[in-house]
Backbone bond lengths (Angstrom), bond angles and torsions (degrees), N, CA, C in turn:
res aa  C-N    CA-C-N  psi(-1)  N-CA   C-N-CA  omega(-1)  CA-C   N-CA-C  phi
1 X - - - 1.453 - - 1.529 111.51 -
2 X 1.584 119.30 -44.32 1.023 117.68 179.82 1.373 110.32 -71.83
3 X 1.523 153.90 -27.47 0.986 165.40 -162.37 1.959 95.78 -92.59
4 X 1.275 118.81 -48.39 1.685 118.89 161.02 1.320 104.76 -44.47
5 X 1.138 125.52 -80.71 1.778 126.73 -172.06 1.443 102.59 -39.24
6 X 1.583 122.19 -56.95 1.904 99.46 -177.84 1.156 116.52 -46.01
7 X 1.513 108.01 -39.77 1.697 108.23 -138.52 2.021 79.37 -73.54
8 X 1.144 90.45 -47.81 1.897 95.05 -170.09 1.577 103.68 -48.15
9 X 1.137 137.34 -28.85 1.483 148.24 -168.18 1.376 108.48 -95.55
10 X 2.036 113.17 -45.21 1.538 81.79 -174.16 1.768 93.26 -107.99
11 X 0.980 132.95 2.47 1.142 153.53 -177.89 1.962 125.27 -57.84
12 X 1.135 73.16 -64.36 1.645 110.56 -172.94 1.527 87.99 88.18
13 X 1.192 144.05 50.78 1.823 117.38 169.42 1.360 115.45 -70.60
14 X 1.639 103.86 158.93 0.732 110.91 -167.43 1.706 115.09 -104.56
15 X 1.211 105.48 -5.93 1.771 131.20 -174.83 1.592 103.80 -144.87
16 X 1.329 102.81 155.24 1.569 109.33 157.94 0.771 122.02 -31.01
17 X 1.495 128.36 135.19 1.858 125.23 168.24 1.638 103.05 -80.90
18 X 1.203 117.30 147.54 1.627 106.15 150.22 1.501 111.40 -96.98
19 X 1.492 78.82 167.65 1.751 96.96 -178.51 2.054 107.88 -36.50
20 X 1.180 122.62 -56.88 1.344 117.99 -154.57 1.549 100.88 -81.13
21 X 1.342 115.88 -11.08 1.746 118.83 -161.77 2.164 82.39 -86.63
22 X 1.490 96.74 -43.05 1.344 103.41 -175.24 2.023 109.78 -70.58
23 X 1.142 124.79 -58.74 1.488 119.65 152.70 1.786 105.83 -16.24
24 X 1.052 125.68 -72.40 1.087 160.13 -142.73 2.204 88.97 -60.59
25 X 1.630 93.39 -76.24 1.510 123.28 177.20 1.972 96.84 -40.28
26 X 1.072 116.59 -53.62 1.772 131.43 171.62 1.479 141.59 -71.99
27 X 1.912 95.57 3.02 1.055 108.73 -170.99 1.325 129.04 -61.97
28 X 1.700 96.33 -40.39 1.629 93.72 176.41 2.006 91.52 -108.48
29 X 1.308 123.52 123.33 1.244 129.58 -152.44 1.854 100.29 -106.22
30 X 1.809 111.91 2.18 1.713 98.66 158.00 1.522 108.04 -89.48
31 X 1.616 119.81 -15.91 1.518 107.53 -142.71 1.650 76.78 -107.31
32 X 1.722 130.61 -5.73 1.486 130.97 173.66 1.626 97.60 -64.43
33 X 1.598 107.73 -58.99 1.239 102.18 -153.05 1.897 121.03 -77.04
34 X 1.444 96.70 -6.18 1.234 136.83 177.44 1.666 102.93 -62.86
35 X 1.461 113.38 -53.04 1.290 112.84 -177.62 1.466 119.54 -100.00
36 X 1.340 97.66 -1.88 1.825 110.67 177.03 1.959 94.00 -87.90
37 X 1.382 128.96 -30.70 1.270 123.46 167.09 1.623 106.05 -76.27
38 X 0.829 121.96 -26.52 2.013 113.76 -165.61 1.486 100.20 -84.52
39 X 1.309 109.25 -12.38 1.800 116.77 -173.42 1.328 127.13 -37.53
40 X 0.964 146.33 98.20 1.548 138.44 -165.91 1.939 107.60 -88.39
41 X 1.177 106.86 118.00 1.619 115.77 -148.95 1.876 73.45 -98.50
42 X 1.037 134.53 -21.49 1.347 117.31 -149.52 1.771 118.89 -102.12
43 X 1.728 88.72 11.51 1.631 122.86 -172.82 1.082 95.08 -115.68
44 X 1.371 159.84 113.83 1.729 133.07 150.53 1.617 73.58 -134.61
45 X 1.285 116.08 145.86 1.395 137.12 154.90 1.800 109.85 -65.04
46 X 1.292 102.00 135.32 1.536 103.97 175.91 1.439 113.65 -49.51
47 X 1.525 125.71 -59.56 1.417 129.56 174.49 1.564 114.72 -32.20
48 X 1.639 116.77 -53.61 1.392 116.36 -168.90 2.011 106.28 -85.10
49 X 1.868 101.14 -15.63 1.104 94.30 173.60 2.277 110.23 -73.23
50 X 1.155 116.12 -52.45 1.227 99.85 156.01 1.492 144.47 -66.56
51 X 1.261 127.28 0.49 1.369 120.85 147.25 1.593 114.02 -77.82
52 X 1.475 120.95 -48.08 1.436 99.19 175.05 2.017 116.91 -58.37
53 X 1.496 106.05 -47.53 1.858 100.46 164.53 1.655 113.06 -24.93
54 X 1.255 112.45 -60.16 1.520 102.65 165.83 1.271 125.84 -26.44
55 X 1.480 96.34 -99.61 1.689 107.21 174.13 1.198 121.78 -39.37
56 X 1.655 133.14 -12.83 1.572 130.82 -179.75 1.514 93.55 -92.72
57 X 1.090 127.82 -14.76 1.686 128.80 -168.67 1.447 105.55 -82.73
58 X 1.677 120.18 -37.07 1.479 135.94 -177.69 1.447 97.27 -35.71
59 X 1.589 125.20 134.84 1.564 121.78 175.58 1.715 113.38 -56.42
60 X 1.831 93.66 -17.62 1.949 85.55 -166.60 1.268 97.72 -95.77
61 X 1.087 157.45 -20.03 1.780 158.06 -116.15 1.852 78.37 -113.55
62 X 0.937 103.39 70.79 1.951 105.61 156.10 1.385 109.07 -159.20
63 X 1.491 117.83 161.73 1.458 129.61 -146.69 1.807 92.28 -78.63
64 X 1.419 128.39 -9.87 1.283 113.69 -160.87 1.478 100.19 -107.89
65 X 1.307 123.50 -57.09 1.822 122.23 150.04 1.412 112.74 -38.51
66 X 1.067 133.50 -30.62 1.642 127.35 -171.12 1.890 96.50 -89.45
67 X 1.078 120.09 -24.63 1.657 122.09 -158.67 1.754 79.97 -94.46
68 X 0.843 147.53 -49.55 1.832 131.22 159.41 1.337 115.84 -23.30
69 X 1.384 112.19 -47.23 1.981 109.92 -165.14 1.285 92.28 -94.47
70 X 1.500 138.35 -56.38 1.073 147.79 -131.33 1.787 127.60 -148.98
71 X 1.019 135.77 105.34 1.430 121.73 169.45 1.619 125.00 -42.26
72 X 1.126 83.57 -69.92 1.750 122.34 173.48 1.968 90.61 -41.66
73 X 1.033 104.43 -56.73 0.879 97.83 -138.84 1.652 107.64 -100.00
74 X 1.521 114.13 16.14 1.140 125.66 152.13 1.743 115.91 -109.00
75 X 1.333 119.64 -19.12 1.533 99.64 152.67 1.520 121.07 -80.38
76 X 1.379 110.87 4.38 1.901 91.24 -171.04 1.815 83.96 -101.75
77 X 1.603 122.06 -4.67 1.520 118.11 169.98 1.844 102.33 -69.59
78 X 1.148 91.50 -85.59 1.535 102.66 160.57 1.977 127.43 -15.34
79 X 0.875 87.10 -46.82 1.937 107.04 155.40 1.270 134.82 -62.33
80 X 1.611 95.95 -31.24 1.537 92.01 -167.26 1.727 94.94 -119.49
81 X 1.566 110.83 8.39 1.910 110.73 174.30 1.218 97.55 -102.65
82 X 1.143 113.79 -30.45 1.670 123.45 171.78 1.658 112.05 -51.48
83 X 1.600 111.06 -57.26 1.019 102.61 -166.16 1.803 106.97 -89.39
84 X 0.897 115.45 34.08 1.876 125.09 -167.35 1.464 82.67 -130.39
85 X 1.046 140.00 -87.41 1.576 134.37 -177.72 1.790 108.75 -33.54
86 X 1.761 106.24 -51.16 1.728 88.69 -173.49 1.677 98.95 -53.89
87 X 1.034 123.80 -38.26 1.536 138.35 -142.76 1.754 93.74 -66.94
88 X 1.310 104.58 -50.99 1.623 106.35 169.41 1.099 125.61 -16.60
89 X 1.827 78.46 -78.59 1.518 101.18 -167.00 1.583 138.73 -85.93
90 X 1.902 94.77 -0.18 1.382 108.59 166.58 1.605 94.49 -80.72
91 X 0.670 126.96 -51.32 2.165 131.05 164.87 1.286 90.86 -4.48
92 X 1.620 104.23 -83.63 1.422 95.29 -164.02 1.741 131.65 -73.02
93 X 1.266 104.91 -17.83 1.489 119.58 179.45 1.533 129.25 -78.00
94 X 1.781 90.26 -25.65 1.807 101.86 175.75 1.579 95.71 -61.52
95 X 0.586 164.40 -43.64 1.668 150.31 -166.99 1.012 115.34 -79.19
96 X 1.333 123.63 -42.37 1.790 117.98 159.79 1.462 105.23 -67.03
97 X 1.323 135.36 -16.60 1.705 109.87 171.41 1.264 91.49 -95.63
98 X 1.221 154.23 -1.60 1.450 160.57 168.27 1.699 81.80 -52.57
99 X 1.555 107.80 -78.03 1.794 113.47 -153.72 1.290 109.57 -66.28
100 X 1.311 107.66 -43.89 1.919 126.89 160.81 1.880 105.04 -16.14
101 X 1.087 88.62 -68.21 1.613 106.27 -162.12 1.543 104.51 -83.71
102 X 1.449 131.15 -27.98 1.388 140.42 155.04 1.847 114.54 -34.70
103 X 1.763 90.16 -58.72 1.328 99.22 -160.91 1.813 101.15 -83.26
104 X 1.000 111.03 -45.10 1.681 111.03 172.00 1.389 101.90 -35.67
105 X 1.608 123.82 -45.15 1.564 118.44 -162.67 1.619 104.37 -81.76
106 X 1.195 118.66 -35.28 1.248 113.54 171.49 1.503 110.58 -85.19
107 X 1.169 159.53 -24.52 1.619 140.02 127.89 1.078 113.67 -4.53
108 X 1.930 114.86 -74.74 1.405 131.69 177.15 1.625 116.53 -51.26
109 X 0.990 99.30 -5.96 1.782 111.66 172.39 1.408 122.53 -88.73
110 X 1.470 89.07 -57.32 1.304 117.66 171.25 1.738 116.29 -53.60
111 X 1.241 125.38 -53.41 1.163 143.03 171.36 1.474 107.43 -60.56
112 X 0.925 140.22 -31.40 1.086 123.19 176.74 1.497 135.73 -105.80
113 X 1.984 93.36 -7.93 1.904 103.53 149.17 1.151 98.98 -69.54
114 X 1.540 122.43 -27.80 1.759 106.23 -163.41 2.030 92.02 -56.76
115 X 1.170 79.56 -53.62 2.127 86.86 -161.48 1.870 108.02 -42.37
116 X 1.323 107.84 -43.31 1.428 94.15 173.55 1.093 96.30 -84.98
117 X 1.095 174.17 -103.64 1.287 139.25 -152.78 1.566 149.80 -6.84
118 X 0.726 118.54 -62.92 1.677 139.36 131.67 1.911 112.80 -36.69
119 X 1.297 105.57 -39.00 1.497 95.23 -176.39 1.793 106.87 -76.19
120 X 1.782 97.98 -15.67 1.428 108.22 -164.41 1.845 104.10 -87.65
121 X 1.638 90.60 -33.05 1.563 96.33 -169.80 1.732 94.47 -77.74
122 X 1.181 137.17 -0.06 1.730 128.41 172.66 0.965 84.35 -110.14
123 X 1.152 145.62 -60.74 1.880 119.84 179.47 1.844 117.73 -25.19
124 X 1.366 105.18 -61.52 1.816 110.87 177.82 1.372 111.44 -63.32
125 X 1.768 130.85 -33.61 0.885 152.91 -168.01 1.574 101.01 -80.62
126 X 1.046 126.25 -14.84 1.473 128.23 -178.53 1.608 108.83 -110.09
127 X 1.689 97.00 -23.47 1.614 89.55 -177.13 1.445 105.54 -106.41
128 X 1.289 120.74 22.01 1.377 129.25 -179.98 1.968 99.98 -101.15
129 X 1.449 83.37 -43.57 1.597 90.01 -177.81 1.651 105.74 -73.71
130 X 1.330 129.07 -23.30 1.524 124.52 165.36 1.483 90.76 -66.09
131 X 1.348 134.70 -92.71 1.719 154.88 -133.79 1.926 87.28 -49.40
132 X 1.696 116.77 -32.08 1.443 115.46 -169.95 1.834 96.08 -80.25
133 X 1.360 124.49 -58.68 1.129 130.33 178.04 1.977 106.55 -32.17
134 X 1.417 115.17 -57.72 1.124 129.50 -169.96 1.507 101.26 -76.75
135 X 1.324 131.48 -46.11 1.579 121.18 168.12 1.857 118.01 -52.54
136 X 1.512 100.24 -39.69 1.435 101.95 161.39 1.855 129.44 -48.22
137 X 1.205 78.88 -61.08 1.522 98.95 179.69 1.987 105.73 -37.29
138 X 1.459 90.39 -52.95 1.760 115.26 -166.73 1.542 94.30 -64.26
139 X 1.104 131.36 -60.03 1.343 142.55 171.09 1.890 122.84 -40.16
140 X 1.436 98.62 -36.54 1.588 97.50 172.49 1.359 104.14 -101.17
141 X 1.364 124.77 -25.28 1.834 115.84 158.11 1.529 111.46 -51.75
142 X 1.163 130.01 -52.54 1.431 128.62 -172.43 1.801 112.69 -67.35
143 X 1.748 100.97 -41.02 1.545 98.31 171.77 1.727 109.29 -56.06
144 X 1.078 116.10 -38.94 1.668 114.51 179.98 1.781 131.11 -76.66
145 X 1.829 89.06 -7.04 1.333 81.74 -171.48 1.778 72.32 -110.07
146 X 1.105 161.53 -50.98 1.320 145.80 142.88 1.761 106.92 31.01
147 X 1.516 74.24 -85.77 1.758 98.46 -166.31 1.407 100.29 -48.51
148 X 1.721 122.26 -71.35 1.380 121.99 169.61 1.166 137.13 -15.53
149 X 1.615 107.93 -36.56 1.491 139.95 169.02 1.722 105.21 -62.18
150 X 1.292 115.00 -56.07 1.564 111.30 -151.59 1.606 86.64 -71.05
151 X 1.548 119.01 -55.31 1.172 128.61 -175.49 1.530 121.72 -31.08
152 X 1.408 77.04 -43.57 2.352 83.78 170.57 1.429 107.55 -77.61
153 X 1.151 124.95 -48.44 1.148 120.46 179.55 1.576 113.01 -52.02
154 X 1.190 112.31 -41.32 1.288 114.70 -178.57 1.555 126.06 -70.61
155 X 1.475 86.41 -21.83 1.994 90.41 -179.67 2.099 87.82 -97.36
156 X 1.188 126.79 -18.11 1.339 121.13 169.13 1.839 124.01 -44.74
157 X 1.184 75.18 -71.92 1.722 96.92 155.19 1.059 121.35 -58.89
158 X 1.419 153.44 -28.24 1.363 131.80 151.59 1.142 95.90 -53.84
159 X 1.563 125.25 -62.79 1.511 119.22 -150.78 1.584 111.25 -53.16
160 X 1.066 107.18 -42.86 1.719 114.04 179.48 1.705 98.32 -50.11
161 X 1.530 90.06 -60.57 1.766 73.72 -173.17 1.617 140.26 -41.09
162 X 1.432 92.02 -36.12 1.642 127.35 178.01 1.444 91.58 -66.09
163 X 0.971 114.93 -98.31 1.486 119.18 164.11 2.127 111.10 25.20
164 X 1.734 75.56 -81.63 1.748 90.05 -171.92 1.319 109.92 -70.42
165 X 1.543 109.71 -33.73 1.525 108.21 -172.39 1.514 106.25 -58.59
166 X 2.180 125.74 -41.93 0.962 114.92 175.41 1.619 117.48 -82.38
167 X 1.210 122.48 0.08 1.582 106.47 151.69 1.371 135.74 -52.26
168 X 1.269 102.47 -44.58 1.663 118.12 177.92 1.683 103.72 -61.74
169 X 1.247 96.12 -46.64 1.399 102.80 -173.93 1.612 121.23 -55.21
170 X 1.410 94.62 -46.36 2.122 114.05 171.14 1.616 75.51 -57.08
171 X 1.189 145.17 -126.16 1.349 167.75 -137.45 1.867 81.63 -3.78
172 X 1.121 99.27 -94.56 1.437 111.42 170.47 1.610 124.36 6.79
173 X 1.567 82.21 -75.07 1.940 103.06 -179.18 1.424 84.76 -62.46
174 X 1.090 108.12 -90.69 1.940 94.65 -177.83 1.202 152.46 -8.27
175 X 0.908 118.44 -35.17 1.725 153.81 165.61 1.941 91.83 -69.16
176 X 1.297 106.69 -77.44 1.429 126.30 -154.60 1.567 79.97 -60.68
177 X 1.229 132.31 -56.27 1.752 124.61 -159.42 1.596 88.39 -70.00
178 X 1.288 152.31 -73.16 1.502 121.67 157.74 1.245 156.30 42.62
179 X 1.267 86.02 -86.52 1.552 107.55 -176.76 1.883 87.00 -99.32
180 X 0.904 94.12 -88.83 1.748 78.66 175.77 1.520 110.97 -11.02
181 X 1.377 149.16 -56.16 1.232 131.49 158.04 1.318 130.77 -42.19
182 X 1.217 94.26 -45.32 1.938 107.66 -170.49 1.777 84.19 -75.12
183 X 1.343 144.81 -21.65 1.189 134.00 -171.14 1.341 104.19 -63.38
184 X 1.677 86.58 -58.67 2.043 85.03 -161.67 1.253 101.55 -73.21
185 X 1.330 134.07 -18.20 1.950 108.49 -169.60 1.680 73.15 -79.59
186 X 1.187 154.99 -26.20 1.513 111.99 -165.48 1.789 107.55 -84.32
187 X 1.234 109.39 -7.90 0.983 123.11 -153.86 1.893 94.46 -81.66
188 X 1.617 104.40 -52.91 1.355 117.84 -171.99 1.867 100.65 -71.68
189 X 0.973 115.30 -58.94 1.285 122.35 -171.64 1.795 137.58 -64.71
């Protein structure tokens, strides 16, 4: 029975093995154990998965009743419930490493618009911090030519004042140079 379940597992059979077909399957026992390691547990066809269910159901087909008759022949039991249980439960789990590995790739997608993004948002972020440097710059040129400004204005306005103050003043001299003329012809004459 235990020698049925390999052959059905690494086999694909399609019927019971007998004993000598199974002898036979074990003959050369490095290139057996050779293909009992290369075994892919995560393939079993439904058909060979319910004929081995059988034989794992038998009350004796376990590693501790089989280790009475046989060494051998309770790890290759043990081997082949082992690999019917992983087989289950990769059943049910391949689809969560299906989404597992889905969603990692879209993260990894995700993560790496994030990065040009970010490489884009310090790109603007660098030329904001130039365009601010240079608005600064523009900002203490204008405070100085500002100031430069009031300063003229301010020496303007004296000058005006000066200005008017010596208008009045010409009027004055004018007047006074005048009569000072009209003085001396009365003076000479």
């Amino acid at each position: 029975d235990v020698c049925a379940c390999a052959a059905f597992l690494l086999k694909n059979e399609k019927k019971r093995m007998e004993w000598k077909a199974a002898q036979k399957m074990m003959a050369n026992p490095a290139a057996f154990i050779d293909e009992v390691k290369a075994f892919n547990a995560n393939e079993i066809p439904e058909n060979t998965l319910k004929e081995c269910d059988a034989l794992i159901a038998l009350p004796f087909f376990n590693y501790d009743t089989m280790k009475s008759k046989s060494t051998a022949a309770a790890n290759l039991a043990n081997w082949a419930i082992n690999c019917v249980k992983y087989h289950k439960i990769y059943v049910k789990v391949a689809p969560l490493m299906a989404k597992v590995e889905e969603a990692t790739r879209t993260k990894n997608e995700a993560e790496a618009s994030l990065a040009i993004v970010l490489a884009k948002v310090a790109a603007i972020e660098e030329e904001c911090a130039r365009l601010d440097e240079k608005l600064n710059g523009a900002v203490t040129e204008k405070e100085r030519v500002e100031a430069q400004a009031a300063t003229c204005l301010e020496k303007l306005g004296l000058a005006e004042r000066l200005v008017n103050g010596l208008a009045d003043e010409y009027k004055r001299w004018t007047k006074t140079v005048a009569e000072l003329k009209d003085l001396t012809q009365k003076l000479i004459g």
